[in-house]
DOKE-847707 format. One record per residue (C-alpha): residue number from 1; residue in three letters; x, y negated, z negated. Coordinates in pm, 1 decimal. Layout:
N
+-------+-------+----------+----------+----------+
! romar ! torro !       xx !       yy !       zz !
+-------+-------+----------+----------+----------+
!   NUM !   ALA !        X !        Y !        Z !
...
+-------+-------+----------+----------+----------+
This chain:
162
+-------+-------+----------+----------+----------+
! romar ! torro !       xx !       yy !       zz !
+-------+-------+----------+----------+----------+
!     1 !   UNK !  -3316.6 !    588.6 !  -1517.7 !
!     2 !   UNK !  -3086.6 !    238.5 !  -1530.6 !
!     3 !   UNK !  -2841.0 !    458.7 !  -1804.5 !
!     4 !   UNK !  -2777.9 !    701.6 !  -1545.6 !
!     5 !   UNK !  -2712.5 !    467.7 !  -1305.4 !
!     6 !   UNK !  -2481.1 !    307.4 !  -1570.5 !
!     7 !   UNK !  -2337.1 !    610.8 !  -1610.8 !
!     8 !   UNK !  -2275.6 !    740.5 !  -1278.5 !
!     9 !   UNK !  -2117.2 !    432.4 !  -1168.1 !
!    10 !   UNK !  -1876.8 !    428.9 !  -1496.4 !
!    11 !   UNK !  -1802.3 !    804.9 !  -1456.6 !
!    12 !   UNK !  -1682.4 !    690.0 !  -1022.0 !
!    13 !   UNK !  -1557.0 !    358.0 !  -1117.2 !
!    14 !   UNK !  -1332.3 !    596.2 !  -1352.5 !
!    15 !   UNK !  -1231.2 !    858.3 !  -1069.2 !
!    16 !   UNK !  -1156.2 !    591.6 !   -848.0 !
!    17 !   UNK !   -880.8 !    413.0 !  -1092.2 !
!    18 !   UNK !   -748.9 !    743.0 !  -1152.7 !
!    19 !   UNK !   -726.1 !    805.1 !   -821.9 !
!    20 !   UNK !   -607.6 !    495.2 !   -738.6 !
!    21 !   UNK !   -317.4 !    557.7 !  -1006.2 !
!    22 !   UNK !   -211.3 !    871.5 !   -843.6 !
!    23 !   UNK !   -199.1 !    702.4 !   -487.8 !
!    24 !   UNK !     17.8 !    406.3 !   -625.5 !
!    25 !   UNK !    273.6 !    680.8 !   -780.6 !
!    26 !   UNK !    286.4 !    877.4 !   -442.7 !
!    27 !   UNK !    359.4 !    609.5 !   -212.0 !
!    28 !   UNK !    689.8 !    546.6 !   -316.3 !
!    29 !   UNK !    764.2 !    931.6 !   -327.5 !
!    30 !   UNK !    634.8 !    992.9 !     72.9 !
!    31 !   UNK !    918.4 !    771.8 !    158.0 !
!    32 !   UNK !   1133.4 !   1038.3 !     66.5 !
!    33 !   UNK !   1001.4 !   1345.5 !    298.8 !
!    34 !   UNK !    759.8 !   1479.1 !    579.3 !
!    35 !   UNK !    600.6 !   1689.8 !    316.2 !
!    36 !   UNK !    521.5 !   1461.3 !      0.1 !
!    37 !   UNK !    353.3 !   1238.6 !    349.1 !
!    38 !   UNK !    144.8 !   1527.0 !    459.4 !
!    39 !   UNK !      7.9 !   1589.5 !    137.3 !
!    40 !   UNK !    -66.0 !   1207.0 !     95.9 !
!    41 !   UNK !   -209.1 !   1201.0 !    457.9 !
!    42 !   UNK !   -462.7 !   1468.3 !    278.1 !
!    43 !   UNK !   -554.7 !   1294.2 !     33.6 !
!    44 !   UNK !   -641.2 !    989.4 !    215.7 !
!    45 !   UNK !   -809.5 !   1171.9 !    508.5 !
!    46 !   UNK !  -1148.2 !   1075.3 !    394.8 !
!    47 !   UNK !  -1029.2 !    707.9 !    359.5 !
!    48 !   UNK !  -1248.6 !    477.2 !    649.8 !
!    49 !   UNK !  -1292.4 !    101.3 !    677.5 !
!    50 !   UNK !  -1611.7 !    152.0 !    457.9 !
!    51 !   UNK !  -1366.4 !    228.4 !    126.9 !
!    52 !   UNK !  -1175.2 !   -101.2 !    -47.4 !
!    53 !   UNK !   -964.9 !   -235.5 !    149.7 !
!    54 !   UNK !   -653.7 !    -98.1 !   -115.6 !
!    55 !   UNK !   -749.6 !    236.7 !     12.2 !
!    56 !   UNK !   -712.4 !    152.2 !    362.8 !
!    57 !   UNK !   -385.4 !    -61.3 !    300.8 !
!    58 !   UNK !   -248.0 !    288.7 !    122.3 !
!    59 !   UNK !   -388.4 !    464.2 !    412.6 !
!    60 !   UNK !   -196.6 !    253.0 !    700.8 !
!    61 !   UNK !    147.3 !    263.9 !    485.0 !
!    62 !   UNK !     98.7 !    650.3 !    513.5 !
!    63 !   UNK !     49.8 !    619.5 !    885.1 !
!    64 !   UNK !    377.8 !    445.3 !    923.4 !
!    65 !   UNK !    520.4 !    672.4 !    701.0 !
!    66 !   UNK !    369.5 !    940.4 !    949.5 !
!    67 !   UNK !    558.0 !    723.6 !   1255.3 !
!    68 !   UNK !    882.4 !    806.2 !   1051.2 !
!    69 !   UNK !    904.9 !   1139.2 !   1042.3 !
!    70 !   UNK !    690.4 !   1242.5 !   1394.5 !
!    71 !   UNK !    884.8 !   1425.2 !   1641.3 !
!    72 !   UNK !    770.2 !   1288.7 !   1978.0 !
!    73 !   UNK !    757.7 !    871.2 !   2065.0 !
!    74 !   UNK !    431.0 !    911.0 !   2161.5 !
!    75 !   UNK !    331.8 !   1032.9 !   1811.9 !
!    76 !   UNK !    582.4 !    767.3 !   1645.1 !
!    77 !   UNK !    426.7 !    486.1 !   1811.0 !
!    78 !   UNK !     63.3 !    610.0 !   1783.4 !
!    79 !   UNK !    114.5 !    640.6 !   1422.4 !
!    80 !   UNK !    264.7 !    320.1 !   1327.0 !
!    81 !   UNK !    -23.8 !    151.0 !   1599.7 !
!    82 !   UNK !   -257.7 !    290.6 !   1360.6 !
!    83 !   UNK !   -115.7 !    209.6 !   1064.7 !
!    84 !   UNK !    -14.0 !   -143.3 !   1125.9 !
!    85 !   UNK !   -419.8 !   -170.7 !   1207.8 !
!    86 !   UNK !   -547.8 !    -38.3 !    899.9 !
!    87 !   UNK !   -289.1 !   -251.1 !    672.8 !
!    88 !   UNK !   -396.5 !   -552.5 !    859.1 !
!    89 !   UNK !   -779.9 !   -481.6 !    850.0 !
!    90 !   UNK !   -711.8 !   -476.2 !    454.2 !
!    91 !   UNK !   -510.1 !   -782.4 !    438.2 !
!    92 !   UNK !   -790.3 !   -974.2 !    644.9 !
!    93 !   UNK !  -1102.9 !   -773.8 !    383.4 !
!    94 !   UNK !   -892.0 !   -871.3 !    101.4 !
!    95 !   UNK !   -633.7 !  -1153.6 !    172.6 !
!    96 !   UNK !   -590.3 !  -1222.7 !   -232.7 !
!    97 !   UNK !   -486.2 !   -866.5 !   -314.4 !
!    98 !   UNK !   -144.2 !   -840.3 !   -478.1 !
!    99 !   UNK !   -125.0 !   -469.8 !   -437.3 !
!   100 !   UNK !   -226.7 !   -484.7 !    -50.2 !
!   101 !   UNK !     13.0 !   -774.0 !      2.0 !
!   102 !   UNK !    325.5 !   -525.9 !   -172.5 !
!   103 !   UNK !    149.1 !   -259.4 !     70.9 !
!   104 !   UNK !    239.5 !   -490.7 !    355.1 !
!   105 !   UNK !    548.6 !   -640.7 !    262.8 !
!   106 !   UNK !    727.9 !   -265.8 !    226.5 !
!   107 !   UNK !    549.7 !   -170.3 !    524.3 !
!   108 !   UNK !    715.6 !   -458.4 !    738.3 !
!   109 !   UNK !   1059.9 !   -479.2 !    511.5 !
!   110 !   UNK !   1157.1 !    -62.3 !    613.6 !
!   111 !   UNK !    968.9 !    -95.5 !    982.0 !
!   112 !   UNK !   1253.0 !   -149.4 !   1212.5 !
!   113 !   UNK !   1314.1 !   -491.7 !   1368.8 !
!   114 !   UNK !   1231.5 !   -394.0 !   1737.6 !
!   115 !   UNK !    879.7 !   -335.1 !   1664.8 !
!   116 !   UNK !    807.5 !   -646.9 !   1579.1 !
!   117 !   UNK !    632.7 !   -602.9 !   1279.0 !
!   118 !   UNK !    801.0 !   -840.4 !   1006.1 !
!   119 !   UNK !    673.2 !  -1170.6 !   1058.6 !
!   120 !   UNK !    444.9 !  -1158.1 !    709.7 !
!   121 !   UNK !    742.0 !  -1033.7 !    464.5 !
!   122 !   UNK !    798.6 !  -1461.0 !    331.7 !
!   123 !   UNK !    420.6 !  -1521.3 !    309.6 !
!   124 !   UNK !    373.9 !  -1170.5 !     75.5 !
!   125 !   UNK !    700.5 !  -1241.3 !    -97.0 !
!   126 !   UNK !    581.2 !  -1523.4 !   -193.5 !
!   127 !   UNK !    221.9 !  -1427.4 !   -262.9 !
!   128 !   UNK !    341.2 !  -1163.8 !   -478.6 !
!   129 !   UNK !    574.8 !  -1399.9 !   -695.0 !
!   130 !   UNK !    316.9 !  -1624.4 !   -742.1 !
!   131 !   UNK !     49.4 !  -1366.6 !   -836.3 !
!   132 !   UNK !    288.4 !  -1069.2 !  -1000.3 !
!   133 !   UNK !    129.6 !  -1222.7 !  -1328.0 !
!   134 !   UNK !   -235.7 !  -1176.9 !  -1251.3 !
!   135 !   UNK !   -199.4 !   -846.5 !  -1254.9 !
!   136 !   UNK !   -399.7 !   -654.9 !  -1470.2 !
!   137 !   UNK !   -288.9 !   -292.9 !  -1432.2 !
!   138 !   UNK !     13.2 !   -203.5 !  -1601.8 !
!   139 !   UNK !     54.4 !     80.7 !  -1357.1 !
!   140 !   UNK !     39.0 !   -194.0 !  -1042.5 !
!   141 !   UNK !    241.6 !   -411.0 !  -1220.9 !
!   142 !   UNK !    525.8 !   -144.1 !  -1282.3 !
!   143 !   UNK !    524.7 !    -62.5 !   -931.9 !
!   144 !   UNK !    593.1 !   -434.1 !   -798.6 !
!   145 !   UNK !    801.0 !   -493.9 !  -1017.0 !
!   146 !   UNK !    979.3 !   -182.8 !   -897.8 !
!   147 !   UNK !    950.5 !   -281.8 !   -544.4 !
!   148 !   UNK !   1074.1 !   -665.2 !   -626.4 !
!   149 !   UNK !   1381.7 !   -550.9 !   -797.2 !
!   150 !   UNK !   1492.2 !   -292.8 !   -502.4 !
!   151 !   UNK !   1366.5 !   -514.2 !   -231.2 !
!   152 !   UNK !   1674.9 !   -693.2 !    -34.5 !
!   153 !   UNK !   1395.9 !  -1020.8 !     43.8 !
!   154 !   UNK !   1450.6 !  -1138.4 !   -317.7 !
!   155 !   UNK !   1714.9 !  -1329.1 !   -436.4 !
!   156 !   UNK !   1898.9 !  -1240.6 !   -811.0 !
!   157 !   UNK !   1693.5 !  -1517.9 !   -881.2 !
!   158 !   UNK !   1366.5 !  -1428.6 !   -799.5 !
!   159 !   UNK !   1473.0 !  -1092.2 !   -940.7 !
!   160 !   UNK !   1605.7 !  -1224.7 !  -1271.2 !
!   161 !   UNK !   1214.2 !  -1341.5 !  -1366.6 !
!   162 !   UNK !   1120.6 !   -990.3 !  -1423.7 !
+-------+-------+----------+----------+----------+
């Protein structure tokens, strides 16, 4: 009876970092239309403050993503509402996450200025080059390092380190 408990948890533990992996290569990709965001939005549905607090963070970028390409204000500001909730539930379960932190930071960097939703983008920046090293996933780290070296909040300096 404890092996398949073992077992069971190895075999989710599994899913979930493959899923996980396929979430992290998406997000930058729903920037890019309605359609790659809808499909994300599906596979995230399920996604409730119950899940780790990555999940969510994933989950609130996609609602601003949502905000972007909505139709009606009422829908755009609903949407990023949402989103801007779920991101910062994460950041608050998991404060010393790397990934949720990047989550946040190009959340806030593309969200435009009126909405007043930047005011975390020098704290993350400089979370993330602080931490960027702890990172054990050389699919995470790929991504940040992505992020970093297309984001306009870090200097050729900052930059040059990676």
């Amino acid at each position: 009876m404890k092996y398949l408990i073992i077992i069971v948890f190895l075999i989710s533990a599994a899913g979930t970092a493959q899923d996980l992996n396929g979430i992290r290569s998406a997000y930058p990709k729903a920037v890019e239309s309605a359609e790659i965001t809808a499909q994300f939005d599906g596979e995230l549905a399920k996604v409730n403050s119950s899940n780790k607090p990555v999940l969510l963070a994933y989950k609130g970028a996609v609602s601003t993503l949502k905000a972007k390409f909505a139709k009606s204000r009422s829908d755009k500001k609903e949407f990023f509402k949402e989103g801007v909730s779920l991101i910062e539930s994460a950041v608050k379960a998991n404060p010393s996450n790397v990934e949720i932190r990047y989550i946040r930071m190009s959340v806030q960097e593309n969200s435009p200025r009126f909405l007043g939703y930047h005011k975390n983008i020098d704290e993350d920046k400089e979370f993330i080059l602080k931490n960027l090293k702890a990172i054990s996933s050389t699919e995470l780290k790929e991504l940040v390092k992505d992020f970093v070296l297309k984001s306009e909040n870090f200097s050729k300096t900052e930059k040059a380190g990676f």
